[in-house]
C-alpha positions in Angstrom: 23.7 142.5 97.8 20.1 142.1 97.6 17.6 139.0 97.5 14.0 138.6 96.6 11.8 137.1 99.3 9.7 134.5 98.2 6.9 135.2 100.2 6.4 138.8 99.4 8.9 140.1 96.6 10.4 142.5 98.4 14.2 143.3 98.5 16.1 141.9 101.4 19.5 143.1 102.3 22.3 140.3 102.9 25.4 140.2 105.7 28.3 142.3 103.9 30.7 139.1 105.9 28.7 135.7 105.4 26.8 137.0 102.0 23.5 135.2 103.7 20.0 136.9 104.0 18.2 137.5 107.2 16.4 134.4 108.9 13.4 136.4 108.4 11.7 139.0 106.1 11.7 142.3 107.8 8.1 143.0 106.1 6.2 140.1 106.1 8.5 137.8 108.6 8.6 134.7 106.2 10.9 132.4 106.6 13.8 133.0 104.0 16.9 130.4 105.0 16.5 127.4 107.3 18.1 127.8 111.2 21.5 126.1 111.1 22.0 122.9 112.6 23.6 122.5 116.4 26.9 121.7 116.9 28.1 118.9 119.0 28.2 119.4 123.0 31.3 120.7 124.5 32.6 118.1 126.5 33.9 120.2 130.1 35.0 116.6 131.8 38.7 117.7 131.0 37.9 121.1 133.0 37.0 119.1 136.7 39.9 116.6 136.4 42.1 117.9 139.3 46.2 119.4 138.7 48.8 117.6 139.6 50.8 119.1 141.6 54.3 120.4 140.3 57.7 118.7 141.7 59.8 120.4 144.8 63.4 121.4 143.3 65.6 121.3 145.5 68.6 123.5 144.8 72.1 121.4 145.0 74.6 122.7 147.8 77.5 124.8 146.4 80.7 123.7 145.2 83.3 124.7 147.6 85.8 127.0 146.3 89.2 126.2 145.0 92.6 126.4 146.7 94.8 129.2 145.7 98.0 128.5 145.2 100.7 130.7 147.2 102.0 133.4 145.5 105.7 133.4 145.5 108.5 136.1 145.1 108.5 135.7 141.5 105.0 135.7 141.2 104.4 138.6 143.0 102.4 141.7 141.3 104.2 144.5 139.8 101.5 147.7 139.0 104.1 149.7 137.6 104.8 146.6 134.9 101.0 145.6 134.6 100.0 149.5 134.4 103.0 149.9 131.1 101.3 146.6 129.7 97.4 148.0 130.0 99.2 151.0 128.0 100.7 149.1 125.1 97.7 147.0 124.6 94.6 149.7 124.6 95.1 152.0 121.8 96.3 156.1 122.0 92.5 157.7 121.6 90.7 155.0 124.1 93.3 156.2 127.0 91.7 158.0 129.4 93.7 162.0 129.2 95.2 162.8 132.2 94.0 166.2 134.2 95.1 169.0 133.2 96.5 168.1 129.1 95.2 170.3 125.8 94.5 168.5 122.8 96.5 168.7 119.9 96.3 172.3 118.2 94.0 173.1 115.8 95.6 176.1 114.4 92.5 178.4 114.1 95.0 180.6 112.2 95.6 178.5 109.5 91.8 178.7 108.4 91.9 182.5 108.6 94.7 182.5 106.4 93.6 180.1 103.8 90.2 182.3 103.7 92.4 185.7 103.5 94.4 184.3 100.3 91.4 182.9 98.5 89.4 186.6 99.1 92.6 188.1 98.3 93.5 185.8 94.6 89.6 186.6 94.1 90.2 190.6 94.2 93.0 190.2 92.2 90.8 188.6 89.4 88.6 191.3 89.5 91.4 194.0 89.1 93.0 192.2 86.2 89.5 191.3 84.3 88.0 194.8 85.4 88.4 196.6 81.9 85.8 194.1 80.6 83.9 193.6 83.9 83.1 197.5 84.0 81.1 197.1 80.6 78.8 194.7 82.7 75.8 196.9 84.9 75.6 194.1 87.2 79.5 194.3 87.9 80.1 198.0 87.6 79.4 199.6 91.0 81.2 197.0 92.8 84.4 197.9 90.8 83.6 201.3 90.9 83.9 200.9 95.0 87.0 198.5 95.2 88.9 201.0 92.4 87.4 204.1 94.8 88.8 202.3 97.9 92.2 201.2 96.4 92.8 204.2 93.8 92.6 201.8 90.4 90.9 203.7 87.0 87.7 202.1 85.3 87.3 202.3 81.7 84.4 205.1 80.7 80.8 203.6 80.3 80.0 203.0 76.9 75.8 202.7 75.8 75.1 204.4 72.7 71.4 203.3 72.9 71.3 205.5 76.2 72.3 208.8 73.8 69.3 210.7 73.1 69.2 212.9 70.3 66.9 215.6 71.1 67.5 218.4 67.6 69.5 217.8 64.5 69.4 220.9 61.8 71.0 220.5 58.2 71.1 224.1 56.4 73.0 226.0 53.8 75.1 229.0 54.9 73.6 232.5 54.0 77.0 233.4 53.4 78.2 230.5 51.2 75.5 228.0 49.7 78.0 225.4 48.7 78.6 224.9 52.7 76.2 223.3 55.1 76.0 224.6 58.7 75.1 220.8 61.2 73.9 221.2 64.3 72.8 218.1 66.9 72.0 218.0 70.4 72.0 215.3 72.6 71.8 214.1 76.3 73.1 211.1 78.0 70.4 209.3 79.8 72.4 206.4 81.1 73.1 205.8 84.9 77.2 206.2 84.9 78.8 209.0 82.8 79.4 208.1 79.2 83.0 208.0 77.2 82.1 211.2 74.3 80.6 210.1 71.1 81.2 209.9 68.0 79.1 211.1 65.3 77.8 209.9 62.0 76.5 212.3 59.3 75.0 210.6 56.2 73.1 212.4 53.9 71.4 211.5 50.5 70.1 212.5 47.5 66.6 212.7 46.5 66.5 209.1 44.9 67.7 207.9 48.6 71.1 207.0 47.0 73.9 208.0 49.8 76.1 210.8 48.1 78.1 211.5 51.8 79.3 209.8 55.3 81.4 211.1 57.5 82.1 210.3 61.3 83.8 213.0 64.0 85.1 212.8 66.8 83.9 214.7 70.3 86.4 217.5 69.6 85.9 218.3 66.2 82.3 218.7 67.0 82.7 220.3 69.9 85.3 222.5 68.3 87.7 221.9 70.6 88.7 219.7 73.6 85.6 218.5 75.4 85.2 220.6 78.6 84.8 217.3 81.0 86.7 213.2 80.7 82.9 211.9 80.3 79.8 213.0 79.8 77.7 213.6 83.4 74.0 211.1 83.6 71.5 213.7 82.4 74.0 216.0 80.8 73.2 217.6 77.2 75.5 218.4 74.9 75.4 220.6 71.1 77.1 219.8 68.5 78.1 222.2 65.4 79.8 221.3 62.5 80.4 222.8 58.6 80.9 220.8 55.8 81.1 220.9 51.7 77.6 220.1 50.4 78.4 217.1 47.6 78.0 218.0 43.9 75.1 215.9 44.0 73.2 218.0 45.9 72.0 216.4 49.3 68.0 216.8 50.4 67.9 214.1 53.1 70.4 213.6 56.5 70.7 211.4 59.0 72.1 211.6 62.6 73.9 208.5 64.5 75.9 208.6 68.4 78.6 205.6 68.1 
């Protein structure tokens, strides 16, 4: 906070604690706040007066000590009985173990065992869930490995998104026109081999209007029994196929892997 002094108008800082200006002006030294009055003397008489001096205690002279009383016959101490009383009255886990003793058995055993059946009920969950399990790629190669390790079969992969069709041909035959000659090749680009397709022909008219549909199976395309169970990651494979053109007429065709 600041103050005006009235001698020279200039701007005089007060104490942050008390909130009063300085005695003086710092620029022109006038006198801003009257000196503060003295406080009454400090009487010091009560500092010369002399101690009195503290009181000698003198300690009383002990009691002598009680008479004991003879013991007699009956009286007389037992350890074996006292030691079988200290027993009975301080409880089984304060005793003090004597040398040489185990503690009670743990059974480490049981632990491994309870830890063997749960890993074992848990691998037996797999095994009976595993037909839908192996359609899931983040559960698949650990089944693969526990059925390669205890001789079980997986299900083929199914992902007909991972079938590319790379050529598909529609045409007449030269030798019959009313019979069209199909041909489609594709190649599994998925990472486990695939179960065979199947495959969807459509065709249309020239309106669009859909005059034929058929689906076939991996051996009628193939024209016999496929030469492998599944079809290999990265493996191609043609198809060929004849079929009645539809009264219609078809000018359009469409290929789909099921």
């Amino acid at each position: 906070m600041f103050i005006h002094c009235r001698h020279c108008g200039d701007l005089v800082a007060t104490d942050r604690a008390s909130g009063l200006p300085p005695a003086r002006c710092p620029r022109c030294d006038g006198l801003l706040r009257e000196p503060a009055a003295p406080g009454p003397p400090v009487s010091v008489a009560h500092l010369l007066k002399p101690r009195p001096e503290p009181a000698l205690v003198v300690p009383a002279p002990p009691a002598p000590p009680l008479p004991v009383p003879a013991a007699t016959t009956d009286d007389a101490p037992r350890p074996a009985s006292r030691a079988g009383d200290a027993s009975r009255t301080v409880p089984s886990f304060a005793r003090p173990r004597a040398r040489g003793t185990r503690g009670p058995d743990t059974r480490p055993w049981l632990w491994a065992a309870a830890i063997g059946l749960a890993l074992l009920l848990a691998l037996q969950g797999l095994l009976a869930d595993r037909a839908r399990l192996a359609g899931d790629p983040a559960w698949r190669p650990l089944l693969e490995t526990l059925c390669g390790a205890l001789g079980c079969t997986l299900p083929p992969w199914r992902e007909p998104a991972a079938l590319a069709l790379l050529a598909r041909d529609v045409r007449a035959q030269p030798q019959d026109p009313a019979r069209l000659q199909v041909t489609a090749t594709f190649r599994n680009d998925a990472r486990w081999p695939q179960a065979w397709p199947r495959l969807r022909l459509v065709l249309s008219d020239v309106d669009g209007r859909e005059v034929g549909r058929r689906e076939f199976t991996a051996q009628e395309y193939l024209g016999g029994p496929p030469p492998a169970p599944t079809l290999a990651p990265g493996a191609s494979a043609q198809a060929r196929l004849t079929v009645a053109e539809p009264a219609t007429g078809a000018v359009s065709f469409a290929f789909e892997l099921l």
